[in-house]
C-alpha angles and dihedrals in degrees: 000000000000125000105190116189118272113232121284114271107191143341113267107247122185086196106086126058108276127189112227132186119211134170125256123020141287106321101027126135094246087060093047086054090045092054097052090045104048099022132250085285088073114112102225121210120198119215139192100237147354095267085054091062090049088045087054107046083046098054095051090244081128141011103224129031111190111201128181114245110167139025123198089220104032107028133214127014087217091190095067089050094058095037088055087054096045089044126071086215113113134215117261108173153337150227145183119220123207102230129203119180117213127194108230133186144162123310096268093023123135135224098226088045101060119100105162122064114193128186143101117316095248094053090050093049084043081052108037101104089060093039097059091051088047089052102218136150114241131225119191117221133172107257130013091228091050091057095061097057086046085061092046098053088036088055098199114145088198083066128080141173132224104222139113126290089251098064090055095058093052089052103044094252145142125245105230101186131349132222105011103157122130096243127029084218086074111151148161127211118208140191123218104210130190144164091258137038125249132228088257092197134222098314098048135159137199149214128202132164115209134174131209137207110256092257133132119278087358097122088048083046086053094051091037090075090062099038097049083064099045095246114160113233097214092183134007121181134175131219129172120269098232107235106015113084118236092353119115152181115247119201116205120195100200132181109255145036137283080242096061115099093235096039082053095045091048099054090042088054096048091044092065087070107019115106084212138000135170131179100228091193148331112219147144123297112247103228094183128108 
């Protein structure tokens, strides 16, 4: 099966109020990232879950959805690899976003008093190395954001929350310790996805998700095509192909558009052998930090 890109609907513009759909609540680092992609005129929609933000941007409640896909730190958010591959949305655009975990209590708490840590499983594995020499028990929540305002309704000042300062300033609470991740070069990388492709512009890039038939040499055939035209794999990530044992989906972000002659070429080659294979978006290339 081939899914070729449909044609290019629009140009992505940060400068029109936009409704986008994130995961978490208020404060939370999505919506940071939203912010500095679309600009402080976006109208940001929180949602329960990651599923909630695809059922959004498909229903047409709102235009963008911006989900997180990568961390420097902590790797791949494998969920929203399987959700862009169950879902018909594309990919529009992307964005990394600089992040700095505070540690953040009740109004009065104290840092050598606290013994519980709450917060989103990426935040506490971004985290762990400050959380072990601070000797605390972890408790996993859904959104970093959302566990601050769990700390704040539980009231324990033996509780705190791994989440941005900003988030504590929403909520009415105090900043503890700040920046307290592993690694400085903290960063998360986020997709921008839509019902319809954009126009991505000169410096492009794009994502695909192929399989292969279980056979020898298929998966360097497979990056032979890209390679032979000199065409750089930025990310390549692997999930399980459900159903089939030990068989699996890979998804390639590559430099270049499906516009371009040797992008085309490319596709067209690795279409010839791949059991499946769909272009998830074509978008500009983020160039920030």
């Amino acid at each position: 099966m081939v899914g070729l890109a449909p044609p290019f609907r629009e140009k992505e513009t940060h400068d029109q109020k936009m409704n986008v759909a994130f995961q978490g609540e208020h404060g939370a680092y999505s919506e940071a990232g939203l912010f500095e992609h679309f600009g402080d005129g976006a109208v940001a929609l929180p949602c329960e879950s990651f599923d909630a933000v695809f059922a959004a941007v498909s229903s047409g409640r709102v235009e963008r959805g911006f989900i997180p896909i990568e961390n420097s730190l902590a790797g791949s958010i494998h969920r929203n690899y399987d959700l862009l591959l169950q879902n018909e949305l594309v990919v529009v655009g992307e964005h990394n976003l600089r992040v700095s975990h505070c540690l953040i209590g009740t109004p009065g708490a104290r840092l050598e008093g606290i013994r519980t840590v709450t917060s989103h499983p990426q935040a506490l594995a971004q985290c762990e190395g400050y959380l072990k020499r601070l000797g605390v028990k972890i408790e996993p929540a859904y959104d970093t954001a959302g566990s601050v305002k769990l700390v704040r309704e539980g009231g324990n000042p033996s509780v705190a929350a791994i989440a941005s300062r900003r988030a504590a300033e929403l909520y009415g609470m105090q900043v503890l310790a700040e920046g307290i991740e592993d690694n400085p070069a903290n960063y998360t990388r986020f997709l921008a996805i839509a019902c319809h492709p954009v126009e991505p512009g000169p410096d492009a890039k794009t994502s695909i998700v192929f399989s292969l038939e279980n056979r020898p040499g298929a998966l360097y055939r497979a990056m032979s095509v890209f390679a032979l035209r000199d065409i750089d794999l930025t990310k390549i990530e692997s999930r399980p192909l459900v159903g089939k044992l030990w068989e699996y989906f890979f998804y390639i972000d590559l430099a270049g558009s499906v516009e371009e002659t040797r992008v085309k070429n490319a596709l067209a080659n690795l279409s010839e052998f791949a059991a499946f294979l769909r272009v998830l978006g074509s978008y500009p290339r983020y160039r920030g930090g």
